[in-house]
py3Dmol code that shows the C-alpha trace and the ligand (Angstrom):
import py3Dmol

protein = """\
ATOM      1  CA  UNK A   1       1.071 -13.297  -8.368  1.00  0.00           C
ATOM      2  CA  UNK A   2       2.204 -11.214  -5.348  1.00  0.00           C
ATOM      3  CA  UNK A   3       1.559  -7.012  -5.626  1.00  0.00           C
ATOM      4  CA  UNK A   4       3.145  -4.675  -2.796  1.00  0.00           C
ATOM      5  CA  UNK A   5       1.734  -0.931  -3.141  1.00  0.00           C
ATOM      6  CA  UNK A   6       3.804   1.125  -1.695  1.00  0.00           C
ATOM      7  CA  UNK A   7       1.326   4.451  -0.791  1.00  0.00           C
ATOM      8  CA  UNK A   8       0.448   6.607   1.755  1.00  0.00           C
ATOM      9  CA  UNK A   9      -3.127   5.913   0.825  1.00  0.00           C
ATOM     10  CA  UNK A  10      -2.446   1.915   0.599  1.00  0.00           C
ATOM     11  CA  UNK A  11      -6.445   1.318   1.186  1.00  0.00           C
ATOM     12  CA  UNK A  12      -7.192   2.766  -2.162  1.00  0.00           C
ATOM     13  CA  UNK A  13      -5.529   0.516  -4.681  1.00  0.00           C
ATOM     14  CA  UNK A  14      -6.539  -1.994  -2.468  1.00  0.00           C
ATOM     15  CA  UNK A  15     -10.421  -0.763  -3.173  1.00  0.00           C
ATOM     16  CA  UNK A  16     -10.129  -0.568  -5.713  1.00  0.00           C
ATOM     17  CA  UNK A  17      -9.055  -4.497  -6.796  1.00  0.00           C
ATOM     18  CA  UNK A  18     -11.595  -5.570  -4.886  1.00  0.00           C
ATOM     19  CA  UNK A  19     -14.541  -6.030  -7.044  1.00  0.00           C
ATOM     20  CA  UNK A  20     -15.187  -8.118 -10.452  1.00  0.00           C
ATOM     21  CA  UNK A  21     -12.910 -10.429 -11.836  1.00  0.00           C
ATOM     22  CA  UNK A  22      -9.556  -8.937 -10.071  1.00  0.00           C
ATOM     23  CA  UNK A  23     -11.851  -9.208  -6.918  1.00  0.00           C
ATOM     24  CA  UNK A  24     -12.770 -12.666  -7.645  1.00  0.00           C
ATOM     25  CA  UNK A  25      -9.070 -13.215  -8.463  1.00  0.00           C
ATOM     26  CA  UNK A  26      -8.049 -12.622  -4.751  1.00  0.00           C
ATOM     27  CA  UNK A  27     -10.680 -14.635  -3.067  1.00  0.00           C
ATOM     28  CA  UNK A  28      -9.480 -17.134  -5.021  1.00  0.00           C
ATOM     29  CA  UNK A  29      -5.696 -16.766  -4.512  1.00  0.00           C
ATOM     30  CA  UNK A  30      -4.905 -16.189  -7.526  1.00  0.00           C
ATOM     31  CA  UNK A  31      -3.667 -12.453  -7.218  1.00  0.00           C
ATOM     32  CA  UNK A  32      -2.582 -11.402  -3.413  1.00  0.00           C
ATOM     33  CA  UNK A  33      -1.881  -7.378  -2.711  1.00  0.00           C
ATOM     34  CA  UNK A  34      -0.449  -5.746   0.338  1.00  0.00           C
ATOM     35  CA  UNK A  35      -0.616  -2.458   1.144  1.00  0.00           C
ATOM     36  CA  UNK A  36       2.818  -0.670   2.778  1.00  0.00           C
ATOM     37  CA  UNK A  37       2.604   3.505   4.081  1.00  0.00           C
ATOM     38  CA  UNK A  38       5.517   5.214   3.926  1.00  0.00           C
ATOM     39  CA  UNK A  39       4.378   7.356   6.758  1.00  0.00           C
ATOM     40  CA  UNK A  40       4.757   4.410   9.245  1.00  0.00           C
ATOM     41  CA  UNK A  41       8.586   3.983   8.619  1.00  0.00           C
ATOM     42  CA  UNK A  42       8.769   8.242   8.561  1.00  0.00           C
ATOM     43  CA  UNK A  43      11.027   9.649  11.770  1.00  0.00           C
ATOM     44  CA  UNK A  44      10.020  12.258  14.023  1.00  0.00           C
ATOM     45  CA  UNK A  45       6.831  13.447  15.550  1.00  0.00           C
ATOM     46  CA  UNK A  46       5.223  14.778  12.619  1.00  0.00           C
ATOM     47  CA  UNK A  47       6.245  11.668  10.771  1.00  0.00           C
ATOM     48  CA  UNK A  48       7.245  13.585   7.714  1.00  0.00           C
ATOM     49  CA  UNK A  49       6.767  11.593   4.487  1.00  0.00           C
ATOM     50  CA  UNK A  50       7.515  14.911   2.148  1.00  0.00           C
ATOM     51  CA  UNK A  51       9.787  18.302   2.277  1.00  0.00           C
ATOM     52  CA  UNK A  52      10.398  21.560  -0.082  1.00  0.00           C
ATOM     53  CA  UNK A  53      12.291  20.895  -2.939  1.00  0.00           C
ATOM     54  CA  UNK A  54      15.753  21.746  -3.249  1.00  0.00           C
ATOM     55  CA  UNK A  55      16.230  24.967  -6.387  1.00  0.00           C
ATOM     56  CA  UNK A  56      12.819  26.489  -5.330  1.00  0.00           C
ATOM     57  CA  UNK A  57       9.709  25.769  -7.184  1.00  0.00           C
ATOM     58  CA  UNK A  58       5.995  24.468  -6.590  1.00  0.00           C
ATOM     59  CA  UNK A  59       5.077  21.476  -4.272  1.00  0.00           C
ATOM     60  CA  UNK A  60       6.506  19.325  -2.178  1.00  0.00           C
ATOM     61  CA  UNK A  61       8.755  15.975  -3.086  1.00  0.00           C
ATOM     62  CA  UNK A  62       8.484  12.982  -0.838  1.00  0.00           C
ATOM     63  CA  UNK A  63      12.086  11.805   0.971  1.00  0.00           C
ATOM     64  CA  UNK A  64      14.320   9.011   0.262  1.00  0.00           C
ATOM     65  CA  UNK A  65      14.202   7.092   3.937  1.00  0.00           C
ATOM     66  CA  UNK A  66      10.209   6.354   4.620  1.00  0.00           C
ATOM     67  CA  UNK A  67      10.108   5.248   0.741  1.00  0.00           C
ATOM     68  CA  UNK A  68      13.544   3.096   1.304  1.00  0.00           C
ATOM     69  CA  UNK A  69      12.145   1.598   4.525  1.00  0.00           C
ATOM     70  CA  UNK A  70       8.313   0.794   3.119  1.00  0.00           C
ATOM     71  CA  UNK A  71      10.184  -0.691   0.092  1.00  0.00           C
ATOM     72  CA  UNK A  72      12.739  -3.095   2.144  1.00  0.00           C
ATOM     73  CA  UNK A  73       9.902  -4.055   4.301  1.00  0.00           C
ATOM     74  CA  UNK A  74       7.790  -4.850   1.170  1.00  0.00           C
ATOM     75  CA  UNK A  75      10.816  -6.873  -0.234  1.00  0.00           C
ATOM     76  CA  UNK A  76      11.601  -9.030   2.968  1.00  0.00           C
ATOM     77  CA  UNK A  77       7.966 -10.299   3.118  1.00  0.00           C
ATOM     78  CA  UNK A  78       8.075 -12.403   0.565  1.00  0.00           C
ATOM     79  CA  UNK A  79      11.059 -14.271  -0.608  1.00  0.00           C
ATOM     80  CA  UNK A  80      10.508 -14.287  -4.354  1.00  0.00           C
ATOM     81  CA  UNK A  81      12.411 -11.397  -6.174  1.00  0.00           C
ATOM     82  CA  UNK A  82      10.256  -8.318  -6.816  1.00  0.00           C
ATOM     83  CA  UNK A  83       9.833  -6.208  -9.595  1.00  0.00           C
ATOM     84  CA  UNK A  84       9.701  -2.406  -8.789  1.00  0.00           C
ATOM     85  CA  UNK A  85       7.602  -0.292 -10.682  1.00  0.00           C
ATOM     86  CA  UNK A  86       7.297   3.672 -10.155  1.00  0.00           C
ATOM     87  CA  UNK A  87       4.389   5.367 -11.765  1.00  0.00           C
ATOM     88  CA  UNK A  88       4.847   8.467 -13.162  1.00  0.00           C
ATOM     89  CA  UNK A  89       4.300  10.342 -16.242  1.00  0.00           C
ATOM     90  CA  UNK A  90       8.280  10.171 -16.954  1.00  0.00           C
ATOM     91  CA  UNK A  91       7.836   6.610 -17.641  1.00  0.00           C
ATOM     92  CA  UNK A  92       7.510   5.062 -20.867  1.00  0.00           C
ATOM     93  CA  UNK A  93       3.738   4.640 -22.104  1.00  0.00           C
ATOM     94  CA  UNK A  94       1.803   1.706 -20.928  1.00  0.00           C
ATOM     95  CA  UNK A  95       0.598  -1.076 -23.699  1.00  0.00           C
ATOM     96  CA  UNK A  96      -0.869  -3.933 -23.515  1.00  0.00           C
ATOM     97  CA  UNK A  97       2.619  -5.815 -24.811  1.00  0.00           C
ATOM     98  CA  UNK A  98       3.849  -4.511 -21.710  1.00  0.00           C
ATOM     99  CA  UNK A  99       1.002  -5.396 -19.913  1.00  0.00           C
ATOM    100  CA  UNK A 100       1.434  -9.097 -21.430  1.00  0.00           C
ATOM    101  CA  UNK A 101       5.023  -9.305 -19.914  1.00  0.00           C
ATOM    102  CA  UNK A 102       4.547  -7.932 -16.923  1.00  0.00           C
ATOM    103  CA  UNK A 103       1.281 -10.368 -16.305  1.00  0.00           C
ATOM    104  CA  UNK A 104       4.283 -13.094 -16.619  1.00  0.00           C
ATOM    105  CA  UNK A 105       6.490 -11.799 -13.488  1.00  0.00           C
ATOM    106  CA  UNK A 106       5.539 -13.694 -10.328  1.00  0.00           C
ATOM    107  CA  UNK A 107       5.831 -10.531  -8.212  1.00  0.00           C
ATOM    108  CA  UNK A 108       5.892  -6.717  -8.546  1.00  0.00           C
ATOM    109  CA  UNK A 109       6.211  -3.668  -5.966  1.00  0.00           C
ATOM    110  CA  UNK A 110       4.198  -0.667  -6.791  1.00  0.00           C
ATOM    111  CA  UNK A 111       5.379   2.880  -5.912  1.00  0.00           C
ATOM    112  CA  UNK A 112       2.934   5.672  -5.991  1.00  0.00           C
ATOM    113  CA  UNK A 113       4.078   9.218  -5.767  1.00  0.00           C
ATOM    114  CA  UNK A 114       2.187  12.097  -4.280  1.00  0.00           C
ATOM    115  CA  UNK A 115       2.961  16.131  -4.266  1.00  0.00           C
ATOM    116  CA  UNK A 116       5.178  16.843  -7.041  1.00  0.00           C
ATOM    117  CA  UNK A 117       6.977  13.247  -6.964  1.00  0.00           C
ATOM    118  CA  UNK A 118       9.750  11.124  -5.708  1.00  0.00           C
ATOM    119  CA  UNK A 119      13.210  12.325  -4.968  1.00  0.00           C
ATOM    120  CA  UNK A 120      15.294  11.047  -7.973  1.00  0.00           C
ATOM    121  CA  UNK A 121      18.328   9.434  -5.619  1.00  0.00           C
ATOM    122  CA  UNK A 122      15.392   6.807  -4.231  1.00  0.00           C
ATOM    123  CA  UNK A 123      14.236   6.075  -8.044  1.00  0.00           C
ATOM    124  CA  UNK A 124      17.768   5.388  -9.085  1.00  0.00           C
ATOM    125  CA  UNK A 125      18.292   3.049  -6.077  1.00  0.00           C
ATOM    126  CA  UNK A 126      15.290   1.507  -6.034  1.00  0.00           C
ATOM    127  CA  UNK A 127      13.228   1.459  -8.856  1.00  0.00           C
ATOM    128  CA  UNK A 128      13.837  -1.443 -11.830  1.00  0.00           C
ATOM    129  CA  UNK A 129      10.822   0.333 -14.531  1.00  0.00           C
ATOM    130  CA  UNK A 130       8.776   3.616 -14.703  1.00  0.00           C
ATOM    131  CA  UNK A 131       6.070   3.804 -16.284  1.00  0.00           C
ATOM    132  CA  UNK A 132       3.271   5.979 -17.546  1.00  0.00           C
ATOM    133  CA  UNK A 133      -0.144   5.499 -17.908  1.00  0.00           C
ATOM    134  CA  UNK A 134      -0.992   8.256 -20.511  1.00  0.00           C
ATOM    135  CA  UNK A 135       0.445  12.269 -20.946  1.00  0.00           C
ATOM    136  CA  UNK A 136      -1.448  14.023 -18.315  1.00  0.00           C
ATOM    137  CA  UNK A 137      -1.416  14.299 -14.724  1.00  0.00           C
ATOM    138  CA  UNK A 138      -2.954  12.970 -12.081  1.00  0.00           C
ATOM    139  CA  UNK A 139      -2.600  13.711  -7.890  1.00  0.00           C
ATOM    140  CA  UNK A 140      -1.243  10.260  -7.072  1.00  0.00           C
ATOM    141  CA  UNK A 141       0.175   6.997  -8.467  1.00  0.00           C
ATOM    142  CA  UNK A 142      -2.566   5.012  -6.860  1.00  0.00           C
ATOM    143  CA  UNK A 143      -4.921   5.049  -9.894  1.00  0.00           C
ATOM    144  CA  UNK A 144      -2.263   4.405 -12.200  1.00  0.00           C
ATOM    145  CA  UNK A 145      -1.194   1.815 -10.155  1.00  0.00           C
ATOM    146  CA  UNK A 146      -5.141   0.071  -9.657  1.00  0.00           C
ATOM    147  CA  UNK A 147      -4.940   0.279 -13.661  1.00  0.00           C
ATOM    148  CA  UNK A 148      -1.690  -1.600 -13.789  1.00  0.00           C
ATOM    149  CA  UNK A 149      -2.934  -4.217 -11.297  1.00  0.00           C
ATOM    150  CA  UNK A 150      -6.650  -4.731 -12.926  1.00  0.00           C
ATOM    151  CA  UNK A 151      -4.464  -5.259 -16.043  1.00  0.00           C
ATOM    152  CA  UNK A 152      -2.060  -7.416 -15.468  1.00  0.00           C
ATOM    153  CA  UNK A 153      -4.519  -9.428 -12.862  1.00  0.00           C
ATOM    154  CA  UNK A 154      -6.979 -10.157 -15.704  1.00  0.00           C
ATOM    155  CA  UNK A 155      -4.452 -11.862 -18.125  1.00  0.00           C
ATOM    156  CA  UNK A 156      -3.575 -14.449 -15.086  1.00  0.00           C
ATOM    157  CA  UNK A 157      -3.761 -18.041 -16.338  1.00  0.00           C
ATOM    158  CA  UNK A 158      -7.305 -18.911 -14.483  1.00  0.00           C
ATOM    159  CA  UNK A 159      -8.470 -15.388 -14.019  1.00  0.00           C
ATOM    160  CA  UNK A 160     -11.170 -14.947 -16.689  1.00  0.00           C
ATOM    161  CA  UNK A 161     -13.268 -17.459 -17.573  1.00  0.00           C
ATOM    162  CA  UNK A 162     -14.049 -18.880 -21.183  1.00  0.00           C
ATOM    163  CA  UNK A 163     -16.712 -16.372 -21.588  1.00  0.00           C
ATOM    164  CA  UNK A 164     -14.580 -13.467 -20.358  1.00  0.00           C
ATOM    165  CA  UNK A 165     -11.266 -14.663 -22.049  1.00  0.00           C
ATOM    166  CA  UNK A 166      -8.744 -12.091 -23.136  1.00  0.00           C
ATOM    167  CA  UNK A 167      -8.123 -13.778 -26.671  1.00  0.00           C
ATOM    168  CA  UNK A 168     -10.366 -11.496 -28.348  1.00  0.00           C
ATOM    169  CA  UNK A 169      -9.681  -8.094 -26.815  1.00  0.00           C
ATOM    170  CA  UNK A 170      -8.116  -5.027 -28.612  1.00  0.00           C
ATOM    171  CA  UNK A 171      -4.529  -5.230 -28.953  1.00  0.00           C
ATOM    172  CA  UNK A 172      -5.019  -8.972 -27.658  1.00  0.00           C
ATOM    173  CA  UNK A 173      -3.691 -11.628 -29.701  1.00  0.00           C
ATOM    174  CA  UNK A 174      -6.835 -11.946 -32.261  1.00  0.00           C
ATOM    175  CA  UNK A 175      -6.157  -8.451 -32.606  1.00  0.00           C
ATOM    176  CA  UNK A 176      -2.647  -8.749 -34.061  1.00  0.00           C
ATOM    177  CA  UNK A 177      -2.178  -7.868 -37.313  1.00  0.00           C
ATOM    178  CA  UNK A 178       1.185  -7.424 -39.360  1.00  0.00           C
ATOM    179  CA  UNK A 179       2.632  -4.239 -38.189  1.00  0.00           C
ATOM    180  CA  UNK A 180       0.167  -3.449 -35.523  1.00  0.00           C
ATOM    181  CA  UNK A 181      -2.941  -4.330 -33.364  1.00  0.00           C
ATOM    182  CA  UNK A 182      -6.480  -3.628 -33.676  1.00  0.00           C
ATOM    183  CA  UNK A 183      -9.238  -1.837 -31.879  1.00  0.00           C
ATOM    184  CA  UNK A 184     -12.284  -4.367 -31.014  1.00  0.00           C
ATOM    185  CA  UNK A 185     -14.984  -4.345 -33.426  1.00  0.00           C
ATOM    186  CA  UNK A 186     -18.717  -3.447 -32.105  1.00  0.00           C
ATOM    187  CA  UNK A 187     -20.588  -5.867 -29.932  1.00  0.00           C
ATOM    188  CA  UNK A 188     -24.577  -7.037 -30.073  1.00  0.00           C
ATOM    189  CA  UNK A 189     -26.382  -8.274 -27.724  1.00  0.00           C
ATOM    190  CA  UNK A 190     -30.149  -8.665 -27.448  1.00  0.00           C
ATOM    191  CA  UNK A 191     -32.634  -7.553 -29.029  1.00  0.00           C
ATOM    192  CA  UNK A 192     -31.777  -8.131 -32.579  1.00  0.00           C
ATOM    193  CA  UNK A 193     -34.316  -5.964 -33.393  1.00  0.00           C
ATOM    194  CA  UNK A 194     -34.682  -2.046 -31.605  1.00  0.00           C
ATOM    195  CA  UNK A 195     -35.878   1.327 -31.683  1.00  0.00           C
ATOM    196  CA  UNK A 196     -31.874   2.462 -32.208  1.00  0.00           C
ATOM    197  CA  UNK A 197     -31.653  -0.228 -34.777  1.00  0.00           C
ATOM    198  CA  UNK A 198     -31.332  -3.820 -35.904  1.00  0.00           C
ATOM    199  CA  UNK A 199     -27.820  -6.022 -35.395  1.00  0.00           C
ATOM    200  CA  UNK A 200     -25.889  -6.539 -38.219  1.00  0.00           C
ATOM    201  CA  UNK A 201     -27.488  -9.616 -40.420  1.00  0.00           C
ATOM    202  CA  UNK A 202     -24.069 -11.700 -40.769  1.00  0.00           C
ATOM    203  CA  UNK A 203     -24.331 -11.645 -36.424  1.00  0.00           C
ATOM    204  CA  UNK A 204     -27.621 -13.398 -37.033  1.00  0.00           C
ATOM    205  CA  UNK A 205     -26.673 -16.178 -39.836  1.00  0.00           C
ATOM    206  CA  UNK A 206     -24.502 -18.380 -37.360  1.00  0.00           C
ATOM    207  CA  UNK A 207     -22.274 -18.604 -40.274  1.00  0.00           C
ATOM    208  CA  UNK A 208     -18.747 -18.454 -38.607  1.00  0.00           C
ATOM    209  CA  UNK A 209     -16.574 -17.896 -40.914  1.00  0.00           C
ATOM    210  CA  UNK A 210     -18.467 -15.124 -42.201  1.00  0.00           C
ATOM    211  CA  UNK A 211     -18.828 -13.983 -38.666  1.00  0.00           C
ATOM    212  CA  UNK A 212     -15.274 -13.797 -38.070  1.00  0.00           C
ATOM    213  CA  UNK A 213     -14.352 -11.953 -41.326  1.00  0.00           C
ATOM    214  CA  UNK A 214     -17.094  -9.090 -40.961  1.00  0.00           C
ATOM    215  CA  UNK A 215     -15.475  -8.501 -37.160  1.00  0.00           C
ATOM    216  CA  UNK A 216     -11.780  -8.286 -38.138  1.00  0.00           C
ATOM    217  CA  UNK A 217     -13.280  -5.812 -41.650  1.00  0.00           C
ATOM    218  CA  UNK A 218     -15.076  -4.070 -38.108  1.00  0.00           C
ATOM    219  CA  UNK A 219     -11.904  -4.273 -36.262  1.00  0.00           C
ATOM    220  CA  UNK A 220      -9.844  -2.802 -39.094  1.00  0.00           C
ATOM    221  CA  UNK A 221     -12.066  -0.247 -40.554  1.00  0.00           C
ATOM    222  CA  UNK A 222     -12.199   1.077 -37.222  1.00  0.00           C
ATOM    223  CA  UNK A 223      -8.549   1.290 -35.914  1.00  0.00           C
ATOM    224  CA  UNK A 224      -7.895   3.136 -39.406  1.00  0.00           C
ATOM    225  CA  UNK A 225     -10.464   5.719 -38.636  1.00  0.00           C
ATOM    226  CA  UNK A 226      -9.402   5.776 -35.126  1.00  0.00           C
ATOM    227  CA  UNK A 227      -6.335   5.010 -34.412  1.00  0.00           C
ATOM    228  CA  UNK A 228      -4.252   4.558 -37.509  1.00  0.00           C
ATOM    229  CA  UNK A 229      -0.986   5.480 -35.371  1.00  0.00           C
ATOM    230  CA  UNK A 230      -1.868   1.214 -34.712  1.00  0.00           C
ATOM    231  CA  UNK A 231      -1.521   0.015 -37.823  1.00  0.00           C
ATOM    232  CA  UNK A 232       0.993   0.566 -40.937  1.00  0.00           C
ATOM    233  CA  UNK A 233      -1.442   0.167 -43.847  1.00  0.00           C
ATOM    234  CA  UNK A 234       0.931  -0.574 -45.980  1.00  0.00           C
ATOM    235  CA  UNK A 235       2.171  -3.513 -44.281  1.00  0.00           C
ATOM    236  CA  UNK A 236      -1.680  -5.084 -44.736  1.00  0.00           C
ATOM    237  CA  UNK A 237      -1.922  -8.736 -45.699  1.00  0.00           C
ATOM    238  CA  UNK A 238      -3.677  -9.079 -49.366  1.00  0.00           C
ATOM    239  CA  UNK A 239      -6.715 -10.589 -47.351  1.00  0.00           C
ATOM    240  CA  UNK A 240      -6.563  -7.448 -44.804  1.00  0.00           C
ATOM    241  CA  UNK A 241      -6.163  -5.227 -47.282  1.00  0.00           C
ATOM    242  CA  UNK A 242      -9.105  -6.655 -49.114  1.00  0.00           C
ATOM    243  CA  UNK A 243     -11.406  -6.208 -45.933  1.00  0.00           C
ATOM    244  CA  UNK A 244     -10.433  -2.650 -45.648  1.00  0.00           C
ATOM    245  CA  UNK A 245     -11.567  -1.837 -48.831  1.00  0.00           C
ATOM    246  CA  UNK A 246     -14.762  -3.331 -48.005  1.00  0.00           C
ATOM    247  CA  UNK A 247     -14.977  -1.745 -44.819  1.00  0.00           C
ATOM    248  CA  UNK A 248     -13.996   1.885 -46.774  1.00  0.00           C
ATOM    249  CA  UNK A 249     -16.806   0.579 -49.718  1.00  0.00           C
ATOM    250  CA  UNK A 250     -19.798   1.996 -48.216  1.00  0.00           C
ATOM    251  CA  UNK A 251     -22.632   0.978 -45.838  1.00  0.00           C
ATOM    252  CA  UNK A 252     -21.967  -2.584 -46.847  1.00  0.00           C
ATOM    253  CA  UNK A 253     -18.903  -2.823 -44.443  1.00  0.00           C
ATOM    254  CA  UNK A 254     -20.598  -0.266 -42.118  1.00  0.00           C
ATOM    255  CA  UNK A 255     -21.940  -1.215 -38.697  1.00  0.00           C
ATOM    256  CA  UNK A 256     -25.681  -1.550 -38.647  1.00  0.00           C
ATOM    257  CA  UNK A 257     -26.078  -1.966 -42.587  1.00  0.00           C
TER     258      UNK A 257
END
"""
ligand_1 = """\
15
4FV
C 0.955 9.436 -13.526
C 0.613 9.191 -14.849
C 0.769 10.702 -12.808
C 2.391 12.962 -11.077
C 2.642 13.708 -9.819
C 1.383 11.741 -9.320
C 1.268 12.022 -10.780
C 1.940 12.985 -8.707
N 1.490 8.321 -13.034
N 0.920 7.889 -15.127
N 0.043 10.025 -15.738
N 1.343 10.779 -11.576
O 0.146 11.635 -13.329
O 1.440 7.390 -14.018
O 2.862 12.626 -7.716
"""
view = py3Dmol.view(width=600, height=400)
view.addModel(protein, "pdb")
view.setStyle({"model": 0}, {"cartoon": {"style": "trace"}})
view.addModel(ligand_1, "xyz")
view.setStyle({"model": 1}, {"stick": {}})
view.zoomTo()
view.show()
């Protein structure tokens, strides 16, 4: 997968996909990023990448031409068609569904914004998907767009290995449910036995099968606590439904017990 960011701080999405597995993921070819600044295609001698907005009001919003120019430039170095994402906090909400389709595209051009935004004529001509990393906001796209890249990078066929696969993540696969996905249930690791506690017996027993049905009772107790705008309870499987009342039974289902 190919990944233009277009930035005037290009260096820091690219530091920040440098390390762990999207880091590994480059060395290894698997992911290549480039980095284009709007302020090297900006006229003048102050190179201006931003002006006042037009009706008044706060800020600055960045101009049409250095964006236009960093984008074309982004698009003619590389033949393959690119998909041009704006982050912003107009854009719809980023999941990991999304996440999952964009992971499938063999090329996408970031656009970060700084000051108060982009001017809207360069979105419409340019821009194929906004999108939002949560409802609050931030001083640049570039961390939105280092969470879209670590992502995406990390569902690339070869990117984890086994042990890190994505399989079993929240709102991964395993994690679908009818109607909605989970949250992860809670993880052990040694010792078994500690000052803040012992792990869970059934983690112990090596039996499987029951190993697998305490996690998703975990996985589901949890998201209802948590996060019930995930699931519709009442489109539960018998079986789910079943584990959830386990779960809601008392320490039995609870972690630690
Ligand atoms: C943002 C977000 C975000 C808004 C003005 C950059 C800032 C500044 N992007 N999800 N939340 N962007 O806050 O994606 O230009």
């Amino acid at each position: 997968m190919r990944i233009d960011v277009i930035s005037l701080f290009p260096e820091f999405v690219d530091a920040c996909a440098g390390f762990g597995v999207v880091g590994r993921a480059r060395e290894r070819g698997l992911l290549s990023m480039h980095g284009w600044n709007p302020r090297d295609y900006a006229e003048g001698n102050y190179r201006r990448v931003d002006d006042r907005p037009f009706g008044g009001g706060p800020g600055m919003v960045m101009l049409v031409d250095p964006l236009r120019a960093a984008i074309a430039a982004a698009r003619e170095a590389d033949p393959q068609p690119a998909h041009v994402v704006y982050l912003s906090p107009q854009g719809r909400l980023l999941d990991q569904a999304r996440v999952r389709e964009l992971a499938a595209l063999p090329r996408m051009i970031l656009l970060c914004g700084r000051y108060e935004g982009v001017d809207e004529r360069l979105i419409t001509a340019e821009v194929d998907e906004e999108l939002s990393i949560g409802d609050y906001v931030l001083s640049g796209g570039e961390l939105p767009a280092a969470v879209l890249v670590d992502a995406v990078a990390r569902l690339r066929e070869g990117v984890l290995n086994d042990a890190e696969s994505a399989t079993q993540d929240s709102f991964e696969a395993d994690a679908a449910i009818e109607g909605g996905v989970l949250l992860d249930c809670p993880h052990y690791t040694r010792p078994p036995r500690h000052a803040l506690g012992d792990v869970p017996e059934v983690l112990l027993g090596g039996n499987h099968a029951e190993i697998a049905r305490w996690r998703r009772m975990q996985a589901l107790g949890r998201t209802l606590e948590r996060r019930p705008d995930l699931v519709d309870e009442t489109r539960l499987s018998p079986a789910d439904r079943k584990l959830l009342a386990g779960y809601r039974a008392g320490p039995a289902g609870k972690p630690g017990a």
